[in-house]
N, CA, C and O atoms as CSV, one atom per row, in Angstrom:
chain,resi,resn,atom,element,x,y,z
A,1,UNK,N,N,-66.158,-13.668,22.613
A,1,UNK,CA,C,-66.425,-15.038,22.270
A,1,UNK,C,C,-67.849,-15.129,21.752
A,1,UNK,O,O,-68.607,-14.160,21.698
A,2,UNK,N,N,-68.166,-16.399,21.364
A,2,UNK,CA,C,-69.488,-16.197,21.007
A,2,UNK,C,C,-70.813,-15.650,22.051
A,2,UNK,O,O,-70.607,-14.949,23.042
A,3,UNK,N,N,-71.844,-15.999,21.727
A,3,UNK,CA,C,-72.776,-16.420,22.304
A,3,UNK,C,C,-72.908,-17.021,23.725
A,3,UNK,O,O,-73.251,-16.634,24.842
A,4,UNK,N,N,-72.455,-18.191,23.118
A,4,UNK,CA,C,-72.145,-19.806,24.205
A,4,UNK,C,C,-70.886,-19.162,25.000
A,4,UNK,O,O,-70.571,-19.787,26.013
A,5,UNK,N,N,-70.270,-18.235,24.758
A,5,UNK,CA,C,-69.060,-17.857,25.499
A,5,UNK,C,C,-67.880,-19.695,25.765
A,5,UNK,O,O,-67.548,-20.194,26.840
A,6,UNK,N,N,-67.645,-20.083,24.694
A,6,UNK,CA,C,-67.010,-21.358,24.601
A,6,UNK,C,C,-65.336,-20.674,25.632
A,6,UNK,O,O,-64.682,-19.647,25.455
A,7,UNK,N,N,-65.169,-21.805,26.652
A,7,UNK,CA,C,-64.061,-21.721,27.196
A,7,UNK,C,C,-63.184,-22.678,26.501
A,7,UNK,O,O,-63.557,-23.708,25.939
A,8,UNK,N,N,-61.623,-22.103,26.627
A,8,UNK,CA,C,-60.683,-22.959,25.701
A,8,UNK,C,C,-60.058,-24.232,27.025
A,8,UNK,O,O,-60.007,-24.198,28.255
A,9,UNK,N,N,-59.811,-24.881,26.367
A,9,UNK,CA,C,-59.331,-25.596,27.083
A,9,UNK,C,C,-58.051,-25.220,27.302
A,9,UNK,O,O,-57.628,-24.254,26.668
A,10,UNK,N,N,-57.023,-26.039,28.419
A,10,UNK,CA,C,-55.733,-25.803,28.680
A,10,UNK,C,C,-55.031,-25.962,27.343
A,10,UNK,O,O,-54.497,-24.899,27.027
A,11,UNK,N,N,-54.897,-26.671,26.688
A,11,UNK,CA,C,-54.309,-27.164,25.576
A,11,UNK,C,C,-54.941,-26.039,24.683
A,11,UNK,O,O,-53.927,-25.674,24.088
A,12,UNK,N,N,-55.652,-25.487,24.345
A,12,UNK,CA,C,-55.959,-24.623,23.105
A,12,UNK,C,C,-55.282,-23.487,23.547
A,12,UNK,O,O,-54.487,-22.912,22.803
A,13,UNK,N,N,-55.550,-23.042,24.863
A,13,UNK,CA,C,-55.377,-21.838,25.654
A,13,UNK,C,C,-53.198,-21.936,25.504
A,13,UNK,O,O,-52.478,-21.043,25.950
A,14,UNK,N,N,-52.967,-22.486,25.198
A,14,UNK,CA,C,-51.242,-22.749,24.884
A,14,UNK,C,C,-51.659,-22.298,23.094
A,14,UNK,O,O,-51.343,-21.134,22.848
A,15,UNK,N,N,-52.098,-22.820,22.272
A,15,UNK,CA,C,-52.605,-22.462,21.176
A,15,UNK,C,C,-52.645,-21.102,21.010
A,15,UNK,O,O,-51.856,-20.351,20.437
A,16,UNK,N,N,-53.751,-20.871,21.634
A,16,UNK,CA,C,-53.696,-19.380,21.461
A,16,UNK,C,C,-52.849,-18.349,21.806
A,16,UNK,O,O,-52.700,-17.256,21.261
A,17,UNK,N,N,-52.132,-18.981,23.101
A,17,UNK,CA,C,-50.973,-18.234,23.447
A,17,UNK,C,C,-49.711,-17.712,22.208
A,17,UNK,O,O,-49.064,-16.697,21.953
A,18,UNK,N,N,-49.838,-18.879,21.767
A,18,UNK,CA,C,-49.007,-19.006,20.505
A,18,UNK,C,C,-49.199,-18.005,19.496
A,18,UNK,O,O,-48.341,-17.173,19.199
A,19,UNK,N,N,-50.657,-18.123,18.823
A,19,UNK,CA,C,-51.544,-17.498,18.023
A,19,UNK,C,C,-51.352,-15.917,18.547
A,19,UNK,O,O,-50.539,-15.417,17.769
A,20,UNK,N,N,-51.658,-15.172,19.290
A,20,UNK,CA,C,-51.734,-14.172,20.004
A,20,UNK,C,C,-50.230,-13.479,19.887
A,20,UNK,O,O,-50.045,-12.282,19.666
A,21,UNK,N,N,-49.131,-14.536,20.091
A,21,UNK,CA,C,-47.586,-13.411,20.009
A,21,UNK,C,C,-47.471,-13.363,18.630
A,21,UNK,O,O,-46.601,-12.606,18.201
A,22,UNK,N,N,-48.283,-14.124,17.648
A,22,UNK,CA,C,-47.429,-14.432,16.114
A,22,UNK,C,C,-48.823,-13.774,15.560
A,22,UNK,O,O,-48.851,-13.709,14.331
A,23,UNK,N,N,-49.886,-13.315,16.174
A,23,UNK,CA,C,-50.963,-13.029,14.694
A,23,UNK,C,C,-51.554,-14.133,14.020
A,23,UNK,O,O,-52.727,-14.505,13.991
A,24,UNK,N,N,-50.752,-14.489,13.599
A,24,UNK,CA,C,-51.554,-15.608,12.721
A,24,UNK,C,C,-50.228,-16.730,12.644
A,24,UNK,O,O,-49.055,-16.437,12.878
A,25,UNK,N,N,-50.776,-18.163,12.229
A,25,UNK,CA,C,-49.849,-18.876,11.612
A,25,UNK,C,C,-50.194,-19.891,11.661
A,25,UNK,O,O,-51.313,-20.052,12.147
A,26,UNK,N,N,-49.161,-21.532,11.026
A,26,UNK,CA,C,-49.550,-22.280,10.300
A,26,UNK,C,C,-49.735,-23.145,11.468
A,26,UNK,O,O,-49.566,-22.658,12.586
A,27,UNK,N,N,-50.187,-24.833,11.283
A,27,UNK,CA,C,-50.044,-25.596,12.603
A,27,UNK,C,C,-48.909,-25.703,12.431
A,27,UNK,O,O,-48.320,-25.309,13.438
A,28,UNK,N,N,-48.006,-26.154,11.405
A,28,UNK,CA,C,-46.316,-26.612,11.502
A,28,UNK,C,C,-45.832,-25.103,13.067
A,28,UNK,O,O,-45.699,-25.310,14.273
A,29,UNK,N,N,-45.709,-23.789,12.312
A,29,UNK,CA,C,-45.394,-22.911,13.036
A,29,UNK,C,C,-45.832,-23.096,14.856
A,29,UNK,O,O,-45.084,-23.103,15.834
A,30,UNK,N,N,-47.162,-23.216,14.777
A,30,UNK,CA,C,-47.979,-23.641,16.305
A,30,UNK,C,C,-46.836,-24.576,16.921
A,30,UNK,O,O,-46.012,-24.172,17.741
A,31,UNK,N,N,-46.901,-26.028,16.361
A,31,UNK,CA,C,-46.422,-27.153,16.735
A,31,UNK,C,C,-44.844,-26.484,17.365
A,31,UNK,O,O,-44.478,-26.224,18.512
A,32,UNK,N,N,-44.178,-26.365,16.055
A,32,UNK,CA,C,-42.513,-25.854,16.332
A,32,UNK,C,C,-42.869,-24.693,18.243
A,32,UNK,O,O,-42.203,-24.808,19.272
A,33,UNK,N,N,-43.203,-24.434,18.181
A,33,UNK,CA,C,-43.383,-23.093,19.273
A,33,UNK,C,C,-43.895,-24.212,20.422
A,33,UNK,O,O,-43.137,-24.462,21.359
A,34,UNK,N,N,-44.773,-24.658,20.356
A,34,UNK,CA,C,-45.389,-25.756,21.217
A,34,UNK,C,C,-44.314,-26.899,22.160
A,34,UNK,O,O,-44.284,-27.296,23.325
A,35,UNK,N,N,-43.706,-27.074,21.222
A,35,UNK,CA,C,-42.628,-28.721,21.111
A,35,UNK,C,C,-41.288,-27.916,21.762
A,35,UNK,O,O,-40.305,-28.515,22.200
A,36,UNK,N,N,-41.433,-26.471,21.742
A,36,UNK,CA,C,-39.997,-25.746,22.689
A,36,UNK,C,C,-39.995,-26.503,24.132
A,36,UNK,O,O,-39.086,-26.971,24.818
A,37,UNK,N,N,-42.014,-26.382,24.363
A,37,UNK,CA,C,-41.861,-26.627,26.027
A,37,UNK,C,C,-42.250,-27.200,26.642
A,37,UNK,O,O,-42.375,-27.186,27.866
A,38,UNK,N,N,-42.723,-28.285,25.346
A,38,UNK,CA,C,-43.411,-29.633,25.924
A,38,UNK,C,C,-43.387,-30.662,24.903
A,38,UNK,O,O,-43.252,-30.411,23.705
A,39,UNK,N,N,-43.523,-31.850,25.403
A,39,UNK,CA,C,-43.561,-33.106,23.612
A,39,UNK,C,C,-45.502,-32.995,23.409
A,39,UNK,O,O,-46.498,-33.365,24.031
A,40,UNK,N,N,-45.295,-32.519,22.602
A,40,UNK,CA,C,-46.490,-32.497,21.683
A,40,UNK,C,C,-46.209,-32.854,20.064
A,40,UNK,O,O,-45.379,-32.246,19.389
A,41,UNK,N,N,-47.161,-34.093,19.498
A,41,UNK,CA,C,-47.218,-34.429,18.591
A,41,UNK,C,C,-47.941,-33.127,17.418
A,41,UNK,O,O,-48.600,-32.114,17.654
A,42,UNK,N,N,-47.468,-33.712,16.189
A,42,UNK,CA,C,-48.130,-32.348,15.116
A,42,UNK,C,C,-49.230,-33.093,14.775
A,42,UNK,O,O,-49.931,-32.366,14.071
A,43,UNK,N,N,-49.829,-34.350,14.934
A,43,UNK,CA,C,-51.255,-34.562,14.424
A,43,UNK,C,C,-52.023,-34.076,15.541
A,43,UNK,O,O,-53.113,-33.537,15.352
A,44,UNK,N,N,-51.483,-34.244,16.818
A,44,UNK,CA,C,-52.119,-33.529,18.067
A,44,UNK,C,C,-52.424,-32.015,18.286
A,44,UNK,O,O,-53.328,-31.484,18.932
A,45,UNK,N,N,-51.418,-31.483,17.567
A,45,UNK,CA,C,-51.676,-29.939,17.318
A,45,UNK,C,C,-52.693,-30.004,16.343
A,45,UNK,O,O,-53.904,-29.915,16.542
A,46,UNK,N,N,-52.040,-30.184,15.157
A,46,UNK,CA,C,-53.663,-30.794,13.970
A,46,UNK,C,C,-54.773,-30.706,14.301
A,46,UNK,O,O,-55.475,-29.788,13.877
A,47,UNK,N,N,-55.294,-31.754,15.258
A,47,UNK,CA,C,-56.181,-32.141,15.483
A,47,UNK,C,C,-56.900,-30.952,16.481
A,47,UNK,O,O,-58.118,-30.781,16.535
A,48,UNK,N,N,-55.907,-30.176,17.249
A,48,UNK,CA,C,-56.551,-29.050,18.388
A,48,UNK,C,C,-56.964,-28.201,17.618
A,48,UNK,O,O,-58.105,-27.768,17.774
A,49,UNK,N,N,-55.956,-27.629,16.339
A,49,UNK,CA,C,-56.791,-26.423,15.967
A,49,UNK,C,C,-57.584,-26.526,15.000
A,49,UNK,O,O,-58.075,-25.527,14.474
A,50,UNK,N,N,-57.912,-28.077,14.496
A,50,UNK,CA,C,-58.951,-28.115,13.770
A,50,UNK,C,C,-60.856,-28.291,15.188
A,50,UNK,O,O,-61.997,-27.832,15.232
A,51,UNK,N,N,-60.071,-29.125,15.901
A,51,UNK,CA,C,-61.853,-28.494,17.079
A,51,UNK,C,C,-61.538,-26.945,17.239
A,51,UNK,O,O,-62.631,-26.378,17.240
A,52,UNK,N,N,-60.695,-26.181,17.350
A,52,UNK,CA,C,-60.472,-24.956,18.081
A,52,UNK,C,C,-61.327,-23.890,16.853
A,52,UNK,O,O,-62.004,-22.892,17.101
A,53,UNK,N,N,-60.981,-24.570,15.344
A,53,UNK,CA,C,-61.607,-23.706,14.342
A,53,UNK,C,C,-63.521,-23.985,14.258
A,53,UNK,O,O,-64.282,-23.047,14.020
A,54,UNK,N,N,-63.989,-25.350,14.490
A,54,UNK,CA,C,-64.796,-25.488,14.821
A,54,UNK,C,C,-65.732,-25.133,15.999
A,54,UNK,O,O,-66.810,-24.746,15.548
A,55,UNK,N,N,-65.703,-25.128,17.304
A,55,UNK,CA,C,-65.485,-24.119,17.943
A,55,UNK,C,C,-65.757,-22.503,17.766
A,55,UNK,O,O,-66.746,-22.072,18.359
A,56,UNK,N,N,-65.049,-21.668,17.082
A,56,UNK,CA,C,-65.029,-20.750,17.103
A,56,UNK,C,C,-63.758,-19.773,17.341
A,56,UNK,O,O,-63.699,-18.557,17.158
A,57,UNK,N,N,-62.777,-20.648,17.796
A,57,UNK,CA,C,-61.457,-19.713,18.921
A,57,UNK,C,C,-60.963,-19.140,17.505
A,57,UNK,O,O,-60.849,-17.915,17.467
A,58,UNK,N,N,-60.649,-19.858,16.322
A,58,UNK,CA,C,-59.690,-19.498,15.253
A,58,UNK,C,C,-60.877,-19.558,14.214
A,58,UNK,O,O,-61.983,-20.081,14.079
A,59,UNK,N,N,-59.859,-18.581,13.452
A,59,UNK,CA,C,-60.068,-18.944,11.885
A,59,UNK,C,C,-59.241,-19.177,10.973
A,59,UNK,O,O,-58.116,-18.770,11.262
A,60,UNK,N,N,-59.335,-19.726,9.862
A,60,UNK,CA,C,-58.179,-20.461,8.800
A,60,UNK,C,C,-58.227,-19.785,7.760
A,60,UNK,O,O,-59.229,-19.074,7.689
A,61,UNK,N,N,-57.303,-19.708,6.646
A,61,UNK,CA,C,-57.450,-19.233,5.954
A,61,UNK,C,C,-56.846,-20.491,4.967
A,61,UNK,O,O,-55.665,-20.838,4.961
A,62,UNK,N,N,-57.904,-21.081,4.153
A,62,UNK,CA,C,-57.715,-22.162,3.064
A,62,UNK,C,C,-57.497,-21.920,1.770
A,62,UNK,O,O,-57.801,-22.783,0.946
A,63,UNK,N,N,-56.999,-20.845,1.419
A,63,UNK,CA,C,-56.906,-19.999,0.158
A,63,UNK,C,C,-55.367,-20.770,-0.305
A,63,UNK,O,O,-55.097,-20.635,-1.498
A,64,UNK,N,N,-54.504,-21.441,0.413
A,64,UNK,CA,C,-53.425,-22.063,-0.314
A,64,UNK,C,C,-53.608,-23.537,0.630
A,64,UNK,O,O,-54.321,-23.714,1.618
A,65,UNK,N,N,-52.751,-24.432,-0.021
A,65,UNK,CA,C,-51.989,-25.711,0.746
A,65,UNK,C,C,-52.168,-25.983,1.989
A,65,UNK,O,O,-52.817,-26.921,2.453
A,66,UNK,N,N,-51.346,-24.812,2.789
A,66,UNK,CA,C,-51.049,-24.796,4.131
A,66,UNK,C,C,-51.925,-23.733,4.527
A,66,UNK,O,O,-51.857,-22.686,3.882
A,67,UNK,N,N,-52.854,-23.834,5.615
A,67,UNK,CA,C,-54.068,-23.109,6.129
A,67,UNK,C,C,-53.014,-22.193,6.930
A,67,UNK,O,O,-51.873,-22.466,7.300
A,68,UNK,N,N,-53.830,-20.926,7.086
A,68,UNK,CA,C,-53.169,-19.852,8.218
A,68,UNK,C,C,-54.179,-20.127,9.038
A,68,UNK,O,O,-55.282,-20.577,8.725
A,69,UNK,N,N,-53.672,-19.770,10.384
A,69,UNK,CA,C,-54.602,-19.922,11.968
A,69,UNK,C,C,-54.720,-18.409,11.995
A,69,UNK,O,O,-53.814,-17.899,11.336
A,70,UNK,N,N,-55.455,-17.621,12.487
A,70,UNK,CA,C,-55.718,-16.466,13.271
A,70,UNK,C,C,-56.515,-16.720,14.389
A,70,UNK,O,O,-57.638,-17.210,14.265
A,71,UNK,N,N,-55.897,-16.347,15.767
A,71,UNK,CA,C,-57.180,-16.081,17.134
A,71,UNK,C,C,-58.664,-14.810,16.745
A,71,UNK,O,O,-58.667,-13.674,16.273
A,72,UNK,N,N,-59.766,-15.742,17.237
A,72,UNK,CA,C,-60.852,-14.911,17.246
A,72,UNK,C,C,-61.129,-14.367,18.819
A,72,UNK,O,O,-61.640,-13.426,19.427
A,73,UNK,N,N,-60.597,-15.321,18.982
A,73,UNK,CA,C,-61.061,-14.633,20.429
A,73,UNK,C,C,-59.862,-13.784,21.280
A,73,UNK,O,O,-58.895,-14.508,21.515
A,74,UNK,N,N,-59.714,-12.258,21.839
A,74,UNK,CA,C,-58.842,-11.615,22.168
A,74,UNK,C,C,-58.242,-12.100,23.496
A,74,UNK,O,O,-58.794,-12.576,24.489
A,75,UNK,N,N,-56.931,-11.838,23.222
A,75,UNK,CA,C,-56.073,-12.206,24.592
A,75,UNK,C,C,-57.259,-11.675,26.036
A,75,UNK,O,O,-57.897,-12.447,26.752
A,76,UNK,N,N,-57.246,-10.305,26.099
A,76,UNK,CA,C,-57.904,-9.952,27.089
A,76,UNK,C,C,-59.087,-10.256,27.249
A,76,UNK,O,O,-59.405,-10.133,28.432
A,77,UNK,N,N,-60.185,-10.721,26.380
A,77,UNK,CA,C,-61.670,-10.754,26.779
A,77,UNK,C,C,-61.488,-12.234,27.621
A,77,UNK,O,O,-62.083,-12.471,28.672
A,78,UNK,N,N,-60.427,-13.296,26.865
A,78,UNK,CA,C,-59.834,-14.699,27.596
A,78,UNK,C,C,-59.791,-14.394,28.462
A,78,UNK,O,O,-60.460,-14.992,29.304
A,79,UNK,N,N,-58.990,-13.272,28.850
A,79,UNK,CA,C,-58.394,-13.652,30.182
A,79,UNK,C,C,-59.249,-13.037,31.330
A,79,UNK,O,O,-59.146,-13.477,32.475
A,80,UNK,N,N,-60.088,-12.025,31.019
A,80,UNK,CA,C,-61.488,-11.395,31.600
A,80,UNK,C,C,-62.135,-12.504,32.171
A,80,UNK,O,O,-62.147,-12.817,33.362
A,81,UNK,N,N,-62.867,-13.280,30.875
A,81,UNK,CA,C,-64.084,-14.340,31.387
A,81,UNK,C,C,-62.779,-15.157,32.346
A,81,UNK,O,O,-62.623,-14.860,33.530
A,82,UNK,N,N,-62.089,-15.978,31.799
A,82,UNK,CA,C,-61.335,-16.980,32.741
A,82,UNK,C,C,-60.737,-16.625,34.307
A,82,UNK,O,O,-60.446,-17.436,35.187
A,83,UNK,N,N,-60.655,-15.094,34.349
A,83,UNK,CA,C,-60.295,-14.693,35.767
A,83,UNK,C,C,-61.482,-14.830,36.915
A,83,UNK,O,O,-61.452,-15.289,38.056
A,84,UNK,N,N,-62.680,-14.157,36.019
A,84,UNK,CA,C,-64.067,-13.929,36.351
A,84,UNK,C,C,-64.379,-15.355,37.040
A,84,UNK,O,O,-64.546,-15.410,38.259
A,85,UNK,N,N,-64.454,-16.530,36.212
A,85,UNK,CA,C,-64.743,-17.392,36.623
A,85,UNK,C,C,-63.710,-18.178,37.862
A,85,UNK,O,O,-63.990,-19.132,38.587
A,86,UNK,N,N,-62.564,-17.452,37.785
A,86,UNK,CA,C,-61.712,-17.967,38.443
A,86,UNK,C,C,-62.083,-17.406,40.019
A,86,UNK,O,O,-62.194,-18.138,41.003
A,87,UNK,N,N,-62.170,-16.608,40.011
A,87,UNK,CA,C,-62.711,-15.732,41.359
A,87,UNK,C,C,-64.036,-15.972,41.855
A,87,UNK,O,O,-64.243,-16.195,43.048
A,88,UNK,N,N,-64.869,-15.939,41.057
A,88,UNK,CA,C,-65.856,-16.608,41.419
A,88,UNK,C,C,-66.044,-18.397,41.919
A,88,UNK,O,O,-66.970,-18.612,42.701
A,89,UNK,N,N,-65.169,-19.642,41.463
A,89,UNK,CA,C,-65.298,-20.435,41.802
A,89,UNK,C,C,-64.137,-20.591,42.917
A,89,UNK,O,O,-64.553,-21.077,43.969
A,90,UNK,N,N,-62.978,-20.323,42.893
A,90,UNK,CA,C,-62.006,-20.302,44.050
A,90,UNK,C,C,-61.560,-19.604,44.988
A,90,UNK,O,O,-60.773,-19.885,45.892
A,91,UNK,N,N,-62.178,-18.533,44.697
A,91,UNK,CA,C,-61.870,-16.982,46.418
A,91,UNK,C,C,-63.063,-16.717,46.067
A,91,UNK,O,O,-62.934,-15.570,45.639
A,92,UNK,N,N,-64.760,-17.142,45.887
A,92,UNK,CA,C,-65.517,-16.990,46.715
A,92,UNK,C,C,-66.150,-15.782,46.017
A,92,UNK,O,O,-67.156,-15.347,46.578
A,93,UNK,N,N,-65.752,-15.151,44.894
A,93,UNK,CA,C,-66.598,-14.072,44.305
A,93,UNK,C,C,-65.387,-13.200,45.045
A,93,UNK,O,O,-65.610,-12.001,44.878
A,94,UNK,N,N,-64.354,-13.402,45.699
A,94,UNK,CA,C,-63.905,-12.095,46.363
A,94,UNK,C,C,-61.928,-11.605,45.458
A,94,UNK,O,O,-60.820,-12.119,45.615
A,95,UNK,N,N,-62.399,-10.472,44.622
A,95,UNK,CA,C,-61.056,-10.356,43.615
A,95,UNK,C,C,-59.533,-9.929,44.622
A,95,UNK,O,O,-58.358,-10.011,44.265
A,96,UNK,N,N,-60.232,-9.358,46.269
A,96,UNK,CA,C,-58.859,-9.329,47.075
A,96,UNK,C,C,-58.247,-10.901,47.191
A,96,UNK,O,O,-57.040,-11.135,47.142
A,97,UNK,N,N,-59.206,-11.856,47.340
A,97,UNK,CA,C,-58.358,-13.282,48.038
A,97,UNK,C,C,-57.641,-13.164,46.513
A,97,UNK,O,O,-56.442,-13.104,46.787
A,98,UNK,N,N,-57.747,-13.112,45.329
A,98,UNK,CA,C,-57.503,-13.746,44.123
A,98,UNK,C,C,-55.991,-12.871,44.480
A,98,UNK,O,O,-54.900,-13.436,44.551
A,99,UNK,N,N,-56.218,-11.320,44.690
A,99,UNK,CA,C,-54.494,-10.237,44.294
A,99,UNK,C,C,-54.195,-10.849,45.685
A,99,UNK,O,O,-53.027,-11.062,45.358
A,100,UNK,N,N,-54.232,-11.220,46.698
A,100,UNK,CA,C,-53.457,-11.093,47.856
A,100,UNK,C,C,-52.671,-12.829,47.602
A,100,UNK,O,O,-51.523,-13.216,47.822
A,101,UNK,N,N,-53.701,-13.440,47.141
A,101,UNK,CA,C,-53.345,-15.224,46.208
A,101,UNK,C,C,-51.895,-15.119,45.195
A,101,UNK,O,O,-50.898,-15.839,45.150
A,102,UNK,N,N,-52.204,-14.138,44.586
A,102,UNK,CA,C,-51.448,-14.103,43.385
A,102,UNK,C,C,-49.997,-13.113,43.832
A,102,UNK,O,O,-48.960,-13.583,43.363
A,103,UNK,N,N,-49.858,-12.128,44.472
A,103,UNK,CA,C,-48.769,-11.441,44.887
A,103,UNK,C,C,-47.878,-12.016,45.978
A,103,UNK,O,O,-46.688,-11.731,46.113
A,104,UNK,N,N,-48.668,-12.971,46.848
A,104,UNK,CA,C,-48.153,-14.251,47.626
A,104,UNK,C,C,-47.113,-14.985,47.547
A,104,UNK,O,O,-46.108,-15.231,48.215
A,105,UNK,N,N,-47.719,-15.363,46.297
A,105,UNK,CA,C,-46.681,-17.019,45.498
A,105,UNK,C,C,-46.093,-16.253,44.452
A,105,UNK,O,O,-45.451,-17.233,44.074
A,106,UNK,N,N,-45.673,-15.184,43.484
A,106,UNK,CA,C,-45.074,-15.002,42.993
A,106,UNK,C,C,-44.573,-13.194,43.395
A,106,UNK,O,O,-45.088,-12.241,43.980
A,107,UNK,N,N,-43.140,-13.520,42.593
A,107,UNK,CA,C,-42.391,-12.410,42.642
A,107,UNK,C,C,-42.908,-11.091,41.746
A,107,UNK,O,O,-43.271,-11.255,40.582
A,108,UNK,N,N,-42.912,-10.011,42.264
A,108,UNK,CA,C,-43.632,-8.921,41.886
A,108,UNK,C,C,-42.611,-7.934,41.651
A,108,UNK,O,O,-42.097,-7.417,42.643
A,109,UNK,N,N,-42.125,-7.488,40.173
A,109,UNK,CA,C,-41.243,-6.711,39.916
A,109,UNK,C,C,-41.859,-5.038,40.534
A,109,UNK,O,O,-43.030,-4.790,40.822
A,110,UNK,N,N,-40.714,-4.096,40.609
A,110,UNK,CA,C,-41.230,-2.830,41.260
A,110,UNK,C,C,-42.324,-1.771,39.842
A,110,UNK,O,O,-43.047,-0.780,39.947
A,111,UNK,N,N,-42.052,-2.355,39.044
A,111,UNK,CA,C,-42.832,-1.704,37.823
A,111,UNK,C,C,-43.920,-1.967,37.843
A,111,UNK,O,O,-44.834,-1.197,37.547
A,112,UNK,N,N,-44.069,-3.524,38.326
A,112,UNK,CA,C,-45.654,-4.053,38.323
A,112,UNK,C,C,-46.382,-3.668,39.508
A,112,UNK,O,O,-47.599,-3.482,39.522
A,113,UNK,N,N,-45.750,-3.571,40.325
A,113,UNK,CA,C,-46.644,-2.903,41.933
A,113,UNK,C,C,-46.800,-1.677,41.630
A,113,UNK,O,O,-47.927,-1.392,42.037
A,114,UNK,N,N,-46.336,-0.779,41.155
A,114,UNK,CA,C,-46.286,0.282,40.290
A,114,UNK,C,C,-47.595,0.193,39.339
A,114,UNK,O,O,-48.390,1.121,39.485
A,115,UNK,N,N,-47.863,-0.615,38.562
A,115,UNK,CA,C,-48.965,-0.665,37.471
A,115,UNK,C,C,-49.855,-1.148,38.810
A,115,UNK,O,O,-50.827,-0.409,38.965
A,116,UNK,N,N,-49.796,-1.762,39.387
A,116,UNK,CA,C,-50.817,-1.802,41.028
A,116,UNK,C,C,-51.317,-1.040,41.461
A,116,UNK,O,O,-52.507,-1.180,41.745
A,117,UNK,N,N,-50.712,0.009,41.688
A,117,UNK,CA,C,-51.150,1.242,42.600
A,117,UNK,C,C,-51.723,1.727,41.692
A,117,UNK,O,O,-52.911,1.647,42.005
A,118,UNK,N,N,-51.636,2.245,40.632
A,118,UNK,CA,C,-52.112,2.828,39.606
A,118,UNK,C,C,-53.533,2.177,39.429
A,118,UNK,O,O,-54.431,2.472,40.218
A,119,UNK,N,N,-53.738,1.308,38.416
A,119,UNK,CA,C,-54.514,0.464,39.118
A,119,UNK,C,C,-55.613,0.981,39.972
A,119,UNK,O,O,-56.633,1.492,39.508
A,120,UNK,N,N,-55.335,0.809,41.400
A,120,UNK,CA,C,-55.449,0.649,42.844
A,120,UNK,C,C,-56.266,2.087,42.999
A,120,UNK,O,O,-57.337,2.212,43.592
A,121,UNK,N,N,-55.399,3.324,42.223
A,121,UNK,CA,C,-55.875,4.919,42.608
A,121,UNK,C,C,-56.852,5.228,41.508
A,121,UNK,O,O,-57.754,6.032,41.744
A,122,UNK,N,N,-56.706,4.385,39.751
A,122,UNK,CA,C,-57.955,4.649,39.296
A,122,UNK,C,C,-59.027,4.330,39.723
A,122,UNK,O,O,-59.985,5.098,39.634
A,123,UNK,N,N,-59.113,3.228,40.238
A,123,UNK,CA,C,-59.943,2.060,41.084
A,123,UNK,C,C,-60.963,3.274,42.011
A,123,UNK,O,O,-62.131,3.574,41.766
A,124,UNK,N,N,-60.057,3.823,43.137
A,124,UNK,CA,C,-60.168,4.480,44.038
A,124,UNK,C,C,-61.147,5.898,43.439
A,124,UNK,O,O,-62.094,6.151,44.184
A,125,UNK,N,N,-61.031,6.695,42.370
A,125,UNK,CA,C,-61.374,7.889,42.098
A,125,UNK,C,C,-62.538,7.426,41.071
A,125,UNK,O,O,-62.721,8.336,40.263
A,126,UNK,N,N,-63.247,6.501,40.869
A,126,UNK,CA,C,-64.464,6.175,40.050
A,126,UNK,C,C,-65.410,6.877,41.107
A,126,UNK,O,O,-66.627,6.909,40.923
């Protein structure tokens, strides 16, 4: 992210979600993907990824009619800072309350406890 390390909001952070499985694409495209799983208006999308390009999260590409969106900012560095801060303001700086939080309330396929341990034993041999 930049500098300012700009956090997305909930609503962009669906944006980008979007942005992130497709690469790039238009707001119509955003909106359609958006409106699967929630009522969201298209001047409301409009309007997000035009602060979101301002901002910094996207960039456009104005070379025709209809602008292309691309994410600037990577799925993972997002989800880095936003965990970071997440652990730090709600378990206390401590990343066990956050995995013992998170394996709790949801169902944990055997592949992913699997990518856990793994995980868990690189963790272990630094």
């Amino acid at each position: 992210m930049s500098a300012k390390q700009v956090k997305p909001t909930e609503s962009e952070l669906e944006i980008l979600q979007v942005l992130w499985n497709k690469e790039k694409a238009t707001v119509r495209e955003v909106h359609d993907e958006l409106a699967k799983q929630k009522d969201v208006g298209y001047t409301t999308t409009l309007k997000l990824m035009q602060i979101m390009f301002e901002k910094g999260l996207v960039e456009r590409d104005e070379t025709n009619k209809t602008h292309v969106y691309v994410p600037l900012v990577s799925r993972e560095k997002t989800q880095k800072q936003l965990v970071g801060k997440m652990v730090d303001t709600l378990f206390q700086g401590s990343p066990t309350q956050l995995v013992m939080q998170a394996l709790g309330n949801h169902k944990t396929s055997r592949r992913e406890l699997e990518e856990i341990q793994k995980l868990l034993d690189n963790l272990k041999n630094q």
